[in-house]
C-alpha positions in Angstrom: 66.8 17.6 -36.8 65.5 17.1 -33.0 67.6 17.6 -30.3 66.3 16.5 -26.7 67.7 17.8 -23.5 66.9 15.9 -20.4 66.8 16.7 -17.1 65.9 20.2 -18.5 64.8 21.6 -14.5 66.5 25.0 -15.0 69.0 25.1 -17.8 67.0 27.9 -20.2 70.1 29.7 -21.4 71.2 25.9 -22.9 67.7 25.3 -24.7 68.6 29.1 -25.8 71.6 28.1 -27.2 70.6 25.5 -28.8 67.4 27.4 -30.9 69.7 30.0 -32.1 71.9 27.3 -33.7 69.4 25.2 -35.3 67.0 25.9 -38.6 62.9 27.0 -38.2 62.4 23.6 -39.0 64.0 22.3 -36.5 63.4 21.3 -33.0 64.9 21.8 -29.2 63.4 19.2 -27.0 63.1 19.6 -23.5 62.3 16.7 -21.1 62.2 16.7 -17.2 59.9 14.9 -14.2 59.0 18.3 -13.0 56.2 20.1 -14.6 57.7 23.5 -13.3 60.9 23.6 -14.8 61.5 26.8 -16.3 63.2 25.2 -19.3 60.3 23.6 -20.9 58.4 26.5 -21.5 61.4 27.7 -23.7 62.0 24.6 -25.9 60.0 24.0 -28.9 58.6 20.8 -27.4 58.6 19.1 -24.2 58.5 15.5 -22.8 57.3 14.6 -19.2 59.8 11.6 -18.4 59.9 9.5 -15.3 62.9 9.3 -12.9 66.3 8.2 -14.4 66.3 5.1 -11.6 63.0 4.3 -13.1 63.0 0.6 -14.0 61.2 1.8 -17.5 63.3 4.7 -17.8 65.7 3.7 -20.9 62.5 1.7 -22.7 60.1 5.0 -22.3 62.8 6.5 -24.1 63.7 4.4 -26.8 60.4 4.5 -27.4 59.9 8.4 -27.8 63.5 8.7 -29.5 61.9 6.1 -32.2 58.8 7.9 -32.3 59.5 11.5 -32.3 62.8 11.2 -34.8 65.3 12.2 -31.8 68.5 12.6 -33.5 70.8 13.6 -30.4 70.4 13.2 -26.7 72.1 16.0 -24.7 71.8 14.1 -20.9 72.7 17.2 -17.6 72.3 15.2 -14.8 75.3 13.8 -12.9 73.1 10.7 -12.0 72.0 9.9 -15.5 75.2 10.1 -17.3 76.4 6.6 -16.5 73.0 5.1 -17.6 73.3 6.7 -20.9 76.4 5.5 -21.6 75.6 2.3 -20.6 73.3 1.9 -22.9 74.6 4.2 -26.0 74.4 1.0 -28.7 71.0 0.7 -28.0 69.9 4.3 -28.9 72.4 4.1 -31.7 70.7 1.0 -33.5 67.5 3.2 -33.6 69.7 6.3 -35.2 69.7 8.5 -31.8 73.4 10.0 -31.2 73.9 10.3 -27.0 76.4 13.2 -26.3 78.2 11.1 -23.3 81.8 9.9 -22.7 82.5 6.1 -22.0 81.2 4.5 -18.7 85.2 3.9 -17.5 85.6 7.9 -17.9 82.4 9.0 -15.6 83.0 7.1 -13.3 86.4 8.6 -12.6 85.3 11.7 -13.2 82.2 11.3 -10.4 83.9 9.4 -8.1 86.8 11.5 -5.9 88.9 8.7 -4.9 89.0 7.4 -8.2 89.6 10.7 -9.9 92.4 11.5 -7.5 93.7 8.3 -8.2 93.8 8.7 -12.0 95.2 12.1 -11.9 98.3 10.7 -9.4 99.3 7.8 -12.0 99.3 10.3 -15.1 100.8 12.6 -13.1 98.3 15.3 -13.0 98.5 17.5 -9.9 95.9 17.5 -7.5 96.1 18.9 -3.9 97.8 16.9 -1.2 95.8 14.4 0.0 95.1 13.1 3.6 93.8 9.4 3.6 94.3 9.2 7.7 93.5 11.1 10.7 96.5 10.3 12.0 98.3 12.1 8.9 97.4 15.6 9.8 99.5 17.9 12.1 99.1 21.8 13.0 101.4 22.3 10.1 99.0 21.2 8.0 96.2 23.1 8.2 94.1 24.9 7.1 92.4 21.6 5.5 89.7 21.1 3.1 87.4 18.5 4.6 84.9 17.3 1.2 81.9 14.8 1.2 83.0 11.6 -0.9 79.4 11.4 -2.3 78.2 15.4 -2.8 78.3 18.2 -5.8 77.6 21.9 -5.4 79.5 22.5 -2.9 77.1 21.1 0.1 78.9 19.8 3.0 82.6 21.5 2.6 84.4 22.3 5.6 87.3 24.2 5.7 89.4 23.5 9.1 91.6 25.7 10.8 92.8 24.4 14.3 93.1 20.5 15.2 90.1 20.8 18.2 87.8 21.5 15.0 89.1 18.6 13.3 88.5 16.5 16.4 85.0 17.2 15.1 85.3 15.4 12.2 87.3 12.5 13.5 84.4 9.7 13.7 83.2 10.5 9.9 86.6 11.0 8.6 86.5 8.3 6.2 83.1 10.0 4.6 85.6 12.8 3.2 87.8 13.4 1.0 90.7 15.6 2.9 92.9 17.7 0.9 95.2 20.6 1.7 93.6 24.4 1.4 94.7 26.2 -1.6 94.8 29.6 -1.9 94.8 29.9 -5.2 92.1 31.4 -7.8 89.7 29.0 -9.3 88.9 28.5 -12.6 86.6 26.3 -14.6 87.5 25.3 -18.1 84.7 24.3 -20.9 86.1 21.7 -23.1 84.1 20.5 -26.3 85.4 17.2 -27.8 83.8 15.7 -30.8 82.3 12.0 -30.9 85.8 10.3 -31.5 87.0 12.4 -28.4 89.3 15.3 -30.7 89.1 18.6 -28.7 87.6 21.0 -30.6 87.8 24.1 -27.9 89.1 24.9 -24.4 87.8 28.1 -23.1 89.4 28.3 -19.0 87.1 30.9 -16.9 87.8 32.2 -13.5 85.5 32.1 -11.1 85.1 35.2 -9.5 81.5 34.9 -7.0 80.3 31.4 -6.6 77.2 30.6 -4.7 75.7 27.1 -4.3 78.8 25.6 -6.4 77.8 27.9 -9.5 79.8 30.8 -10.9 77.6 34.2 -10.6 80.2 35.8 -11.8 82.9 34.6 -14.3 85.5 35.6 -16.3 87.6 33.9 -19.8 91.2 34.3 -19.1 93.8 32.9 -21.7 96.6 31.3 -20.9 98.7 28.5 -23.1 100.1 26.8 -20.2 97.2 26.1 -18.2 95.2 25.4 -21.7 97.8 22.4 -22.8 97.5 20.8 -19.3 93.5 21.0 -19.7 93.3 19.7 -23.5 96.2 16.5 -21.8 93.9 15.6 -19.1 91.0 16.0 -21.3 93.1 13.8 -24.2 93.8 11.0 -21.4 90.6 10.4 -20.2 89.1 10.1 -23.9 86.5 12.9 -22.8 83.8 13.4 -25.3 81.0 16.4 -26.0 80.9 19.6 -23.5 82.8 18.8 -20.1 83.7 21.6 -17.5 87.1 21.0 -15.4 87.7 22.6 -12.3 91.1 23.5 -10.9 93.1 25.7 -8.9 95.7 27.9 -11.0 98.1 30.8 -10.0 98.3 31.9 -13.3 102.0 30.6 -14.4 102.7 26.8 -13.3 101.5 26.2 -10.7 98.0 23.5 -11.6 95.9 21.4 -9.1 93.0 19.9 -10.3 90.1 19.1 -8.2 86.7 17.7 -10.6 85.8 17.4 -13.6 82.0 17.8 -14.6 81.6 15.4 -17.7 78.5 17.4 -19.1 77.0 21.0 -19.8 77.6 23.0 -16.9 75.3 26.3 -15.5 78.2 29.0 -17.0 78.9 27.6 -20.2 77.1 30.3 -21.6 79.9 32.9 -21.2 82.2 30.5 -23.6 79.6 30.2 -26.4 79.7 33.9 -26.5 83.6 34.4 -26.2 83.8 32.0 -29.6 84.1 28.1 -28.4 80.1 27.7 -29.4 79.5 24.1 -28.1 75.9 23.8 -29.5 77.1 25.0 -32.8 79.5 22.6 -33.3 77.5 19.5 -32.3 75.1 20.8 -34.5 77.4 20.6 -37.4 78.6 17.1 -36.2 75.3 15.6 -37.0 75.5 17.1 -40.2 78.7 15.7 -41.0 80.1 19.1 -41.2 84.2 19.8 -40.3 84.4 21.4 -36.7 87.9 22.6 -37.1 89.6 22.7 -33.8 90.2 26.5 -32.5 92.0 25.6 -29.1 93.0 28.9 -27.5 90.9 30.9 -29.8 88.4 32.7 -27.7 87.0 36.2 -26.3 89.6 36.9 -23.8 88.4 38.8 -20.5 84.8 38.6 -21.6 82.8 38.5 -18.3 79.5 37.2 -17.4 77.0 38.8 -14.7 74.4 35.9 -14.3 71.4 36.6 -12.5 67.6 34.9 -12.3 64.7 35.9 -14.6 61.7 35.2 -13.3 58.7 33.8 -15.7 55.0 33.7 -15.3 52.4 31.3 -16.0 49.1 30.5 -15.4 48.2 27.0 -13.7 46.2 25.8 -16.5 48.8 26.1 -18.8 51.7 24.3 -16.7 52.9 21.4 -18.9 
């Protein structure tokens, strides 16, 4: 069995995961553009690729997936997700499995206006929203001003005073505007299987967060906040390892904010608290049952993440 990652860059602890689940005869591919991504020097094989906006992209890899027996396809990238589930049937007539959720789904999930949008006409609760200028008095602030097109947290503004949002007022319409919450934040990995069942939903506060990942995080149980996570999950038909972000105040009080349709950089702490993500797509492709265990999980299990560094010489870079 041969499992490629792409966009590998700096996800070691994934290509970890993913060895200790799989037999000695087995292989964890890792593929990226950059010849210094830590991750391929950790994988059992590697793959240079070109970019995802590539004209070639998709028929390199048919190509390769043909050629090197590629039975699964785990994509990481935000920008790549949407061309892999465009084209899913074609990887699937040559016997490669994509671990992706339908076009419709990503694209609410990546884009904020239409995510807001879905959540308001299921009745999901998201922070109140601001489409105007014109909308927001004293009362309202302090305001969370967020780019329309950004990830990691780059380009957030939290205002406090109208003269500051005067600042803002020309480029308004470049952000989304919501109402500060002051509420802990917590990410939930969700696994679903292939037909979109939820297998596991493991929430984790986010206790120190730099560069829009969690340094530190924490698995905190709670039903409530679990059974709104697995409906959201269940209405957008969300499939393989997804990571949904919201604010919570720990009895009923929910306001979602993104959801991350793929692997994200913490997801580590829920493999080890029990909801084992790699595991159970490996059994997947075996046709194995992956009983659902929503709820059943380490609770309080904390991770301290931190950077390793690893040494090579230039003539062995891939």
């Amino acid at each position: 069995m041969n499992i490629l990652i792409t966009s590998a860059s700096r996800k070691v602890g994934l290509v970890k995961s993913f060895k200790k689940v799989l037999n000695s005869s087995d292989k964890v591919i890792a593929a990226d553009i950059n010849k210094c991504s830590p991750a391929l020097y950790f994988a059992d094989d590697f793959l240079k690729l070109p970019r995802s906006d590539n004209s070639n992209f998709i028929k390199i890899l048919l190509d390769i997936c043909e050629k090197s027996a590629i039975d699964l396809i785990i994509p990481t990238r935000d920008e790549e997700l949407s061309l892999f589930s465009k084209n899913i049937d074609l990887f699937s007539d040559i016997g490669t499995k994509i671990m992706v959720s339908s076009l419709k789904s990503i694209e609410i999930c990546q884009n904020k206006n239409k995510f807001i949008d879905f959540c308001i006409n299921k009745n999901f609760t998201i922070p109140k929203t601001f489409n105007k200028f014109n909308e927001i008095s004293e009362d309202n602030l302090p305001i969370f001003l967020k780019p329309k097109q950004g990830k990691g947290g780059a380009g957030i503004h939290k205002i406090s005073s109208l003269h500051q949002l005067k600042l803002f007022e020309d480029d308004f319409n470049d952000y989304i505007v919501q109402e500060f919450i002051d509420m802990p934040e917590y990410t939930i990995d969700l696994f679903a299987d292939f037909n979109g069942n939820i297998i596991s939903a493991v929430p984790r506060e986010r206790i120190n967060v730099w560069g829009g990942e969690s340094l530190v995080t924490k698995t905190f149980k709670n039903d409530f906040l679990i059974n709104e996570v697995v409906k959201l999950a269940k209405s957008l038909n969300l499939i393989g390892h997804n990571t949904i972000q919201c604010f919570f105040d720990g009895k009923e009080n929910i306001k979602f904010i993104e959801i991350n349709p793929r692997f994200g950089g913490a997801a580590s702490l829920s493999f080890a608290a029990g909801a084992n993500s790699p595991l159970f797509i490996i059994k997947l492709l075996k046709n194995e049952e992956v009983k659902s265990i929503i709820g059943d999980f380490e609770d309080n299990l904390i991770a301290l993440r931190y950077v390793e560094d690893f040494f090579i010489g230039e003539n062995d870079l891939k």
